[in-house]
C-alpha positions in Angstrom: 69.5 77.7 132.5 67.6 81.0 132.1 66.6 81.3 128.2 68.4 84.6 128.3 71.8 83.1 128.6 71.3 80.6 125.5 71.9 81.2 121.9 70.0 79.7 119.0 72.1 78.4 116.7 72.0 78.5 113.1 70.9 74.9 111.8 74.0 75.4 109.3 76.5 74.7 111.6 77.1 71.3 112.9 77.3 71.0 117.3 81.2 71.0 117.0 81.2 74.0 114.2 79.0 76.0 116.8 81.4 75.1 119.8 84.1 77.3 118.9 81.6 79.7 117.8 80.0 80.2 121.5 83.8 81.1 122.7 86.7 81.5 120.3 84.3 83.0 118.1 82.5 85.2 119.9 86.1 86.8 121.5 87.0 86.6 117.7 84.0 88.6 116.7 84.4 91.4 119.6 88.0 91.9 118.9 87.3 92.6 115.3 85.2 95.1 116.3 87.2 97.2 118.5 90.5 97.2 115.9 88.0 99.4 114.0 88.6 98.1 110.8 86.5 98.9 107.9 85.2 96.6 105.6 87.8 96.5 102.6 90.5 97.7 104.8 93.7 95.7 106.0 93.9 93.8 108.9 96.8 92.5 110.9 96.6 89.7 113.3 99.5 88.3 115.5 99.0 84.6 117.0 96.8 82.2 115.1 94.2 79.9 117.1 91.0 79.3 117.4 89.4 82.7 117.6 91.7 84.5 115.1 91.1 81.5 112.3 87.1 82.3 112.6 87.9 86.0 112.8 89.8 85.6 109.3 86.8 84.2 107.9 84.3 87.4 108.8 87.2 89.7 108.1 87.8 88.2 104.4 83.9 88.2 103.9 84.2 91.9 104.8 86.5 92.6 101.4 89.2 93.5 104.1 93.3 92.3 102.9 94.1 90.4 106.1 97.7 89.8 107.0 98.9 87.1 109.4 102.2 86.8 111.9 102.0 83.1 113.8 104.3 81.2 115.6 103.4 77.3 113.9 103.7 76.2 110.7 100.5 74.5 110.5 98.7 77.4 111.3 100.4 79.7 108.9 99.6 77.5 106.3 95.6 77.2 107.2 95.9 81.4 107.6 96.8 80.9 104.0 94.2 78.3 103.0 91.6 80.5 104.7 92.4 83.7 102.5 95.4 85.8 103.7 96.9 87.7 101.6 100.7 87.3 103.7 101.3 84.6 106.1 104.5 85.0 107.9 106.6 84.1 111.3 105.9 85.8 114.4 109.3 88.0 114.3 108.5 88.8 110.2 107.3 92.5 109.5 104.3 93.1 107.5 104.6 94.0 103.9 102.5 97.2 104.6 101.3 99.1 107.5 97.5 97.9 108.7 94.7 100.2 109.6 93.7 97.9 112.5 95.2 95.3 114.5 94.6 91.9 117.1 97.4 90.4 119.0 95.7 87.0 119.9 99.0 85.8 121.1 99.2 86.4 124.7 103.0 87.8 124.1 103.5 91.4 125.9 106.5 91.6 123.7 104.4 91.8 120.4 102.4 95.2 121.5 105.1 97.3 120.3 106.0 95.3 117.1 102.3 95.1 116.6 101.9 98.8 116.9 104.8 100.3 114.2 102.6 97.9 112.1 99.4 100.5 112.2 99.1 102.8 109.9 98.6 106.7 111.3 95.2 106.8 113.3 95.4 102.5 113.7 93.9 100.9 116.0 95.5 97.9 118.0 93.0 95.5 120.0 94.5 92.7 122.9 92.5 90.0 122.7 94.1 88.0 125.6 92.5 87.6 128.7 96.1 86.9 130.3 99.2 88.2 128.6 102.8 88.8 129.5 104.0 91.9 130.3 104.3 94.4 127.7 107.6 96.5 127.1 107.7 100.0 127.8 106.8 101.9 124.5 108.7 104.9 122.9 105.9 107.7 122.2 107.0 108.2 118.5 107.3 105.2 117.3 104.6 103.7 118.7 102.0 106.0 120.0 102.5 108.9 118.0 100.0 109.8 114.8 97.0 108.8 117.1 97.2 105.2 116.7 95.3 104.0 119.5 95.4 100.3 122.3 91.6 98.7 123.4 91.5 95.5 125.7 89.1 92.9 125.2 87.6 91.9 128.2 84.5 90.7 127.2 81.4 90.5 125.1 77.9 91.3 125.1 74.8 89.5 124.0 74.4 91.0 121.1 78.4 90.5 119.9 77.1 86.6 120.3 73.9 87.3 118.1 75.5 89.4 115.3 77.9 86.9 115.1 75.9 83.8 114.0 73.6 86.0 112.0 77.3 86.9 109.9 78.5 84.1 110.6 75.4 81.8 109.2 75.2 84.2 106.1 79.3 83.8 105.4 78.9 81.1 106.0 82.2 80.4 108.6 83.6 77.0 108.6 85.7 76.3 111.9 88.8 74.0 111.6 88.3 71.3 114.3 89.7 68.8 115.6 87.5 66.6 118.2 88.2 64.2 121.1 86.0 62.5 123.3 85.6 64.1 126.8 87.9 61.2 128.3 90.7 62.9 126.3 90.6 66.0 127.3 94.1 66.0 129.0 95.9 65.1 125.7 93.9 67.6 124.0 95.0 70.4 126.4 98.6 68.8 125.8 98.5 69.0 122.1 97.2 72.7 122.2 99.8 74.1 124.4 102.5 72.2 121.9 100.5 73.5 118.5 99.6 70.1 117.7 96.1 70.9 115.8 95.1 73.9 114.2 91.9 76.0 114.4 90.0 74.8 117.0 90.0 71.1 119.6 86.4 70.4 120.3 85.5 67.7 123.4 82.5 65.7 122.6 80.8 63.7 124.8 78.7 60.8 124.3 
């Protein structure tokens, strides 16, 4: 592989605490920084896997009041072990409007929801690659007061390399849960069900 396609990684992490990092992470990392969010501000994330649990991390290292809205118990309550100031259901408001926002979940139906959350001049970022379709949105209540929607589609070099250099300092501890490569199939299974929280790491060897 060409050395311009590898990342060193920080000798703090462990090889399955940089695996989520190279992926999760990294989608994590580039979402955070098109919601626009400024360090001490308050962030709002819908859906609660392995990219929003390390984005929680940088965000709280960042002063920022982070709020949380996930579908699982298990990973409301390790949004609240990791520092969230309100941990609630997927259908629960916020306690307070947000200045940016990430829908993680790919749920269409949680744009608009997502988007009375922002406060005036908020910005919402999609972090799915695939999501379902998304409601048609009333201009007032959800567009109005220049709150603004960025995809994420992908993420450049440097996202990767600012990431472990914050992410080494913090520094960010992934929640995994491993599995020999042989298992991958019941890994997949438990993921789509919620069985683990943070993020499923394969190991081989």
């Amino acid at each position: 592989m060409p050395e311009g396609f590898a990342y060193r990684i920080p000798a703090v992490f462990t090889d399955a605490e940089a695996a989520p990092l190279l992926c999760a992470g990294i989608i994590g990392y580039r979402a955070l920084k098109r919601s626009e969010v400024r360090p001490g501000g308050r962030l709002g994330i819908w859906g609660f896997g392995s990219s929003a649990h390390v984005t929680l991390q940088i965000a709280r290292a960042r002063g920022c009041e982070v709020f949380v809205c996930t579908r699982e118990a298990p990973h409301r309550e390790l949004a609240r072990k990791l520092g969230a100031a309100w941990v609630g259901d997927l259908p629960d408001a916020m306690p307070a409007k947000v200045e940016g926002g990430i829908v993680f979940a790919p749920v269409g139906a949680l744009v608009p929801r997502a988007l009375e959350s922002l406060a005036r001049g908020g910005t919402l970022a999609l972090a799915g690659i695939y999501m379902t379709a998304v409601p048609p949105l009333d201009y007032e209540r959800h567009l109005f007061y220049e709150r603004s929607i960025r995809s994420v589609t992908a993420n450049t070099r440097a996202d990767g390399e600012e990431l472990f250099e914050e992410a080494a300092r913090i520094p960010v501890r992934p929640e995994t849960t491993t599995f020999p490569l042989e298992e991958a199939n019941r890994a997949l299974a438990l993921l789509k069900r919620g069985g683990f929280s943070g993020s499923g790491v394969l190991l081989t060897g």
